[in-house]
Residue, then its C-alpha position, 0 to 999 in steps of 0.5 A: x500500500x503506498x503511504x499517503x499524507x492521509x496515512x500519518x494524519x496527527x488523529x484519527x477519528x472514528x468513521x460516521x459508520x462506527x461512532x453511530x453503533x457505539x455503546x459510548x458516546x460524549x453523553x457519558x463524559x457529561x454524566x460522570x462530570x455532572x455526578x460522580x456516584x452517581x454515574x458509578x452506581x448506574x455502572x454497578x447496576x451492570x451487574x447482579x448484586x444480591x443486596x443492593x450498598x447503601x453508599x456508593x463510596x466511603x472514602x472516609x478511611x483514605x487512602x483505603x476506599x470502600x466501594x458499594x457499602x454493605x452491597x453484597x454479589x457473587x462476582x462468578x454469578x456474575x460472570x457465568x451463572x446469569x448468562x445461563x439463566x438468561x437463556x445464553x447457555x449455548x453461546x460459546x464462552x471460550x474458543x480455547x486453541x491449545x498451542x500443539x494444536x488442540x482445541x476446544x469449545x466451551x459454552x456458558x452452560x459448560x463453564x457453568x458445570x466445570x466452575x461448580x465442580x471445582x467449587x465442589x471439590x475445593x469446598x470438600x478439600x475444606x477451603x472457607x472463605x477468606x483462605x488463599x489458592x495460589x494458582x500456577x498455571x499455562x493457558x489452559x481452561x482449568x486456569x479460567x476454571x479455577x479462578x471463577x471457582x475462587x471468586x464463587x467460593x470467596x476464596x482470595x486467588x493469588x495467580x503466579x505467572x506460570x514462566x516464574x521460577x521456583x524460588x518467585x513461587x515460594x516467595x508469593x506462596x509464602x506471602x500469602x499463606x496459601x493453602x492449596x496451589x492448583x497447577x500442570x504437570x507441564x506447559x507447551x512452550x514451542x512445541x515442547x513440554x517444559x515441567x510445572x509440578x516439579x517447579x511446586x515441589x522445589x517451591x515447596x521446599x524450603x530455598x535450595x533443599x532440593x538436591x539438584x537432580x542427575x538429568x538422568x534420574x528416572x521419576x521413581x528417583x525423583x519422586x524420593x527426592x520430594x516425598x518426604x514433605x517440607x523441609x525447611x527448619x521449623x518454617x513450613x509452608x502453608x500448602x495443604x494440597x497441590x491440585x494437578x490438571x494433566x496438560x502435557x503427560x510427561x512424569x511428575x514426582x508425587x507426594x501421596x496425600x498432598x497432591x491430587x489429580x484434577x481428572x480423578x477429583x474435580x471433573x467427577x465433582x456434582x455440577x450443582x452448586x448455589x452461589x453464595x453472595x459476599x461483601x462488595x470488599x470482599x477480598x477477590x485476589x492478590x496480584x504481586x508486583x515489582x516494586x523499587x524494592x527487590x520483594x514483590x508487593x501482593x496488591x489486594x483487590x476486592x469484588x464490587x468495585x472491581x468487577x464494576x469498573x473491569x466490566x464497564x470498561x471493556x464494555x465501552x473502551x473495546x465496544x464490545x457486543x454481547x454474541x455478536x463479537x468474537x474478542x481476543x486479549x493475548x495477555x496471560x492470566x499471570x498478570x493483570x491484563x489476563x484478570x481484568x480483560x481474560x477473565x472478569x471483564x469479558x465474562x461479565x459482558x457475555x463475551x465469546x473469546x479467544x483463549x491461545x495457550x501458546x507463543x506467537x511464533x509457534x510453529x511458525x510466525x503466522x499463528x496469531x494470524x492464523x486464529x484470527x482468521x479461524x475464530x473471525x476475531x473482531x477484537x484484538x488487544x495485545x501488546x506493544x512489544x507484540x506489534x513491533x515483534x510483527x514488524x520486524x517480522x514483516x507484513x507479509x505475514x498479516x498480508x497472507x491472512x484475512x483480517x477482514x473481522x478485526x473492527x477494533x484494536x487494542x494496546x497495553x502493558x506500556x506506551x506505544x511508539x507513534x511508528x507501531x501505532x500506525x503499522x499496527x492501524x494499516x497492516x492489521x486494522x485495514x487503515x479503518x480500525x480505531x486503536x484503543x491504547x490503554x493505561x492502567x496498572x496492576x494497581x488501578x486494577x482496570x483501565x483508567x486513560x484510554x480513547x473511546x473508540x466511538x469518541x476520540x480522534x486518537x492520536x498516534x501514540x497518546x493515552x488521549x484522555x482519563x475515561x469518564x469517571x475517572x481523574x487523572x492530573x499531570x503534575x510538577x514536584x510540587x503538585x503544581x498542574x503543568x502547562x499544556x504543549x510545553x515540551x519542558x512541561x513533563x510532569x507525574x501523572x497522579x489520579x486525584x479521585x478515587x475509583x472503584x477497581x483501586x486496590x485496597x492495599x498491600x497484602x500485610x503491609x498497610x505501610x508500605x502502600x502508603x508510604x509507595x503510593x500516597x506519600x509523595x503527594x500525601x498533603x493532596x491526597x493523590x495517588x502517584x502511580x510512577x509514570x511520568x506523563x505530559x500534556x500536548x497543546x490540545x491537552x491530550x496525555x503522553x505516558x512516558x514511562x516509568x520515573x522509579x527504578x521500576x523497568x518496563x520490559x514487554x510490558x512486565x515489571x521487573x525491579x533493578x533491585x530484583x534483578x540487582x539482587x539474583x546477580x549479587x547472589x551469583x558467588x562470582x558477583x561482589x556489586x551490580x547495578x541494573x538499568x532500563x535501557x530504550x530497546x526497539x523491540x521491547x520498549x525496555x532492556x535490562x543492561x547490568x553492570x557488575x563488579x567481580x570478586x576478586x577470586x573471580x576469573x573474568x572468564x568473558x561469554x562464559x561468566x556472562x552466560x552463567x550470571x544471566x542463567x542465573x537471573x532466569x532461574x532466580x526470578x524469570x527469562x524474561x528477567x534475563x539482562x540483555x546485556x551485562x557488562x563487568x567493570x571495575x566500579x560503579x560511579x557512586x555519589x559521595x554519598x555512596x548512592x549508585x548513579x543509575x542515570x548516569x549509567x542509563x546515559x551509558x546504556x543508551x550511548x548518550x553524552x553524560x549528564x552531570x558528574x560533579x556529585x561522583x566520588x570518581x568520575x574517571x570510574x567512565x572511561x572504565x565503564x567505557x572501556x568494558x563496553x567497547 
């Protein structure tokens, strides 16, 4: 297609054609302006509530909210249960597409059945409400399953993404004082069966009591190794029992009495069973996240005002229409993206949707394309690092394909570069689909800023606006409102409202929300969400990424302090410092710079091989550094603080910024040395 001026326009409207059928219009900005409560009562309303709140929100313990007072729901009813009972049982729920190729169908009536087994076997298992299940799984249903069967039961859900290591594991399973963990006993990752039950037994042990196994050791072996229980010095964990879902077939060490088939527990579990209704703060689930610091923070979010905001969201940001529309989000139910717009918010709107266990590449660059001609997706919401990947790829491979369903497009997990936004529109869009390029975070639960597809003239590259019911500012230092258009005028986006999917704290550490949320602009009372952001001359938003020492990778965050810490736990390593480096691809790489030990051999390709091995099995691959460079010094401040900036500036080949505060500042030609 030859690019016209038309084709790199500064916005894009919606066609008269699509504005028209829209479930949002202007009319919506108008109400929530004009009432506030009011505006979220009448999205509450959305949903089935067995006792209607009496408040719609009490702020008056601030920074913690509760939302839809003494409201009571049932947030799986919501998302299964009423469907069925509205005469929706047949409408197809999930198109599930296995990564070796299987497939299966799943309706309401039948997810409906399978929740309730689950619920059944869980409550025979003797969970009560309150108690947590850590859920460490691939994209399989029974994941789906599992977490509707803990929103059913009242059951607090702690999903742990299923690439993280053993140790990441025992930490959140730890955290949370989770009785039960529901798992596979492996993953398809490109057309090979990576273990998962085994990863739950080293968790389960305590950090390092594993012997390491032969790789020869046959599973009669194994299985010596992990029958004996926990072993951790007087510290045992909380897991009761360990659920299996069979995915993949291959060999799994079993300890008798702790670990349960799925097939031979929970799918021979009755179908019957009543929904109890419980509190609108009703915890639902805890989520961990990075943070500047290197353990991870459970966020804690709770059911009314969550489920109210996911399901009015994806309802008006993705126009989504209930049997007509076939949705696709390739998030995975590890992070929140596959919580809020996997599981809730499409549930709750009578989706029909596309879930892909697998990678985009697998078996060959085509497979996206592919399922989304096989399903007629209308909807597609993916990530950032997605789209440029597919770019690189070449648009041949979409040109290969019919995308003529795809009506709408959708972005998360970081800011999208104006480039990707367009190639995204013209190649995969048809030059006539709106982009949807949402904000939000683990913390705000749902999305917060993001065009309305029937409403915005977006533009390539710009969060555009907060979305009805919701306030965001930009501001200084100070909390002064920048200016608009000034291209000094960057600033901090800060939500100066509550709203209702926030989470409701930290999980045991009340004061470290509010010392990392609250505190910095504690005099106004506003939530610092980390980003920095500005205004353009129309007053349009541009997230600019991360201000902390929070890095972005492919949309996941990973602290310098996490990876900082895996590296330092190598014996070879005395001192390391982690920055984010701008990559094309990922948005963020991981650069490292370590100091050795002195009894350490610089032994090059080999030491570096070894410490990013390490970083992958202390957290996750995708924690792996891009780079990592050894040096003899760190630029300290007199102080002793690292100077991160001034090794970001180094990382992305910059002149450097100031150095009068260094101890050294010959500590660069080193540096400098060691990256040549």
């Amino acid at each position: 297609m030859t690019e016209t001026t038309a084709d790199h326009r500064d916005s894009y409207p919606p066609s008269a054609e699509f504005a028209a059928a829209a479930n949002a219009d202007a009319a919506l900005y108008r109400a929530a302006a004009d009432d506030r409560d009011a505006f979220w009562a009448e999205q509450a309303e959305r949903l089935h509530w067995h006792q209607k709140w009496n408040q719609v929100l009490d702020w008056s313990d601030a920074p913690v909210a509760k939302w839809f007072v003494e409201g009571k729901l049932n947030v799986a009813y919501n998302c299964v249960d009423r469907h069925v009972l509205d005469g929706h049982g047949d409408q197809v729920a999930i198109h599930w597409e296995g990564e070796p190729g299987d497939s299966r169908d799943i309706t309401y009536r039948q997810l409906l059945d399978e929740v309730s087994q689950a619920a059944n076997y869980l409550t025979e298992l003797g969970l009560e409400a309150g108690d947590r299940v850590a859920i460490y799984m691939p994209m399989v249903p029974e994941a789906i399953v599992s977490i509707l069967a803990c929103a059913r039961l009242g059951l607090t859900h702690s999903v742990v993404f299923a690439g993280f290591s053993p140790t990441a594991l025992r930490q959140r399973v730890d955290d949370a004082r989770a009785r039960l963990v529901i798992t596979t006993d492996g993953q398809w990752r490109r057309g090979k069966s990576a273990p998962l039950k085994e990863a739950v037994d080293e968790a389960l042990y305590a950090h390092g009591d594993v012997p390491p196994r032969p790789s020869g050791q046959g599973p009669e072996e194994e299985a010596r190794v992990t029958t004996e229980g926990p072993r951790s010095g007087g510290d045992e964990h909380s897991v009761e029992h360990v659920l299996v879902v069979r995915r993949t077939n291959v060999e799994v060490p079993w300890t008798e009495g702790r670990d349960l088939w799925w097939h031979e527990t929970v799918a021979q579990s009755p179908t019957e069973h009543e929904a109890q209704p419980f509190d609108a703060e009703h915890p639902l689930f805890i989520l961990y996240t990075s943070g500047t610091t290197g353990k991870p923070k459970g966020i804690l979010h709770t059911s009314g005002g969550y489920l109210t905001q996911a399901s009015y969201t994806h309802h008006n940001v993705f126009d989504h229409k209930p049997g007509q529309d076939v949705y696709w989000c390739t998030a995975d139910i590890g992070w929140v993206t596959g919580h809020s717009y996997i599981v809730y918010g499409p549930l709750s709107n009578r989706t029909t949707q596309v879930v892909y266990e697998g990678t985009p590449n697998s078996p060959t660059e085509h497979r996206h394309f592919e399922i989304i001609e096989k399903y007629g997706v209308t909807i597609y919401y993916t990530a950032p690092t997605l789209v440029r990947t597919f770019m690189k790829w070449g648009r041949e491979i979409p040109a290969a394909h019919d995308l003529s369903s795809i009506r709408l497009l959708g972005s998360v997990g970081e800011p999208i570069n104006p480039e990707a936004w367009r190639w995204y529109r013209e190649v995969v869009g048809a030059n006539a689909t709106p982009i949807v390029d949402t904000w939000w975070q683990t913390e705000t639960g749902a999305i917060m800023i993001s065009p309305l597809p029937g409403v915005t003239a977006a533009k390539p590259g710009a969060a555009m606006t907060a979305l009805p019911g919701i306030s965001a500012q930009v501001v200084d230092e100070e909390g002064k409102p920048v200016q608009r258009g000034e291209t000094e005028a960057n600033g901090y986006l800060v939500l100066d409202q509550p709203w209702p999917s926030m989470l409701r704290g930290i999980w045991g550490d009340m004061e470290r929300y509010k010392a990392t949320y609250w505190e910095r602009y504690a005099e106004q009372g506003w939530y610092f969400a980390g980003d920095g952001a500005k205004l353009d001359a129309d007053g349009d938003l541009w997230v600019l990424g991360r201000v902390d020492d929070v890095m972005n990778v492919s949309g996941h965050r990973i602290s310098t302090a996490e990876v900082e810490s895996a590296l330092v736990g190598h014996s070879g390593v005395a001192e390391a410092a982690v920055v984010g480096a701008s990559d094309t691809t990922t948005g963020q790489g991981i650069v490292a710079f370590v100091i050795l030990t002195a009894e350490t051999e610089d032994t090059g390709d080999a030491l570096i091989d070894e410490l990013k091995a390490e970083v992958a099995r202390e957290i996750s691959p995708i924690a792996k550094p891009r780079e990592i460079h050894v040096v003899p010094e760190l630029p300290k401040t007199r102080s002793g603080k690292i100077m991160r900036r001034l090794l970001r500036d180094v990382a992305e080949g910059r002149e450097l910024g100031d150095t009068s505060t260094l101890v050294d500042p010959n500590v660069f030609e080193a540096i400098r040395a060691s990256r040549a």
